[in-house]
N, C-alpha and C positions, 0 to 999 in steps of 0.2 A: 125608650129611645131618646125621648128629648133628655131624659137626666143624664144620658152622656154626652151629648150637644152643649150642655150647660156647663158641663166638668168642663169639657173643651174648650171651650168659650173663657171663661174665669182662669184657666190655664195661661190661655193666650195674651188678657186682657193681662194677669200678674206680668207675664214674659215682656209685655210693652211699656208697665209702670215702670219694670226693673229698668228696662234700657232707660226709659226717661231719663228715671234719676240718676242714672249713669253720666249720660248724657250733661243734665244739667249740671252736674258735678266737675263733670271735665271742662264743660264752658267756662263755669266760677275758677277754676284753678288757672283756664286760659287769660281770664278775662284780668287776674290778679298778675302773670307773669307779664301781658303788654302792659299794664299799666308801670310794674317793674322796670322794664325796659324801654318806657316811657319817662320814668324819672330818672335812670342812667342816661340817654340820651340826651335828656335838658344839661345834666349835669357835665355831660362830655362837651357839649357846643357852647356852655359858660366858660369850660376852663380853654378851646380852640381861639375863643372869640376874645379873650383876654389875655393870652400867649400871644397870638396875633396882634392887638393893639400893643403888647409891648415892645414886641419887634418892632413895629412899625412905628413905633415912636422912638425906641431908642437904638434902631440902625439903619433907621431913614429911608426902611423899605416897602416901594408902593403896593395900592392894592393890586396894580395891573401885576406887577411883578409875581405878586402873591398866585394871582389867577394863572398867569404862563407855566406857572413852575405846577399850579396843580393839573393839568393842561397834561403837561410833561411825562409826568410823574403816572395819570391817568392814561396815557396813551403807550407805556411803556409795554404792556401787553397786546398793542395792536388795536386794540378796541377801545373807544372812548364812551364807557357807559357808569362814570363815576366811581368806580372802586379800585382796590389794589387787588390786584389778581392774583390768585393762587399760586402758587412755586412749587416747584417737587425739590425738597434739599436732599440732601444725602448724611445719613449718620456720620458723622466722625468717629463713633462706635463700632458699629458693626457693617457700615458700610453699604445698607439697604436704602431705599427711597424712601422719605416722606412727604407729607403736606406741609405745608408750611404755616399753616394756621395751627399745627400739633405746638406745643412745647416737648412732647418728650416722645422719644419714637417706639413706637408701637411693635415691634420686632426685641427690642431690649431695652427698653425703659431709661434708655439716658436723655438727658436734655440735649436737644436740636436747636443749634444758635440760631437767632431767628434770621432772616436776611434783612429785612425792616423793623422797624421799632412801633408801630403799630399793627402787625399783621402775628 
């Protein structure tokens, strides 16, 4: 009786190592894509934050100005919670709805003009 308690046991104990390193596997691969998207980030708020002082130096436009206009632009969806909201476009294609964060639509594969040039 106990030698099938033991099977059972070392069964169990393998079934839990497996998820571990399962587990720790997917953390490392998580822990590698923030860090990814941690140096895309730095990299995008270098190139905002230097587009910015050139405007700002060569069309004499303040930061208040800067601020109303993201204000603006931020509230255009009704809610002021720092992002550009989502849009449903419409294929020029086939005529179906998309997202707007798509590039290409999902129903027929052609490209969906974006409505903003960052979204």
């Amino acid at each position: 009786m106990e030698l099938f308690w033991e099977i059972s046991q070392n069964q169990r104990i393998n079934q839990a190592s497996s998820a571990a390193e399962s587990a720790s596997s997917k953390i490392n691969r998580l822990e590698r894509e923030v860090k990814e998207l941690e140096r895309r980030l730095d990299r995008l708020s270098l190139a905002c934050q230097a587009l910015w002082e050139l405007n700002r130096d060569q069309a004499g436009i303040t930061d208040g100005e800067l601020q109303r206009r993201m204000t603006e632009i931020d509230l255009r969806d009704g809610t002021r919670d720092g992002k550009i909201a989502v849009t449903i476009l419409v294929c020029p294609n086939c005529g179906q709805r998309s997202n707007s964060r798509r590039q290409q639509c999902i129903y027929c594969g052609q490209p969906v003009p974006a409505k903003h040039t960052f979204t």
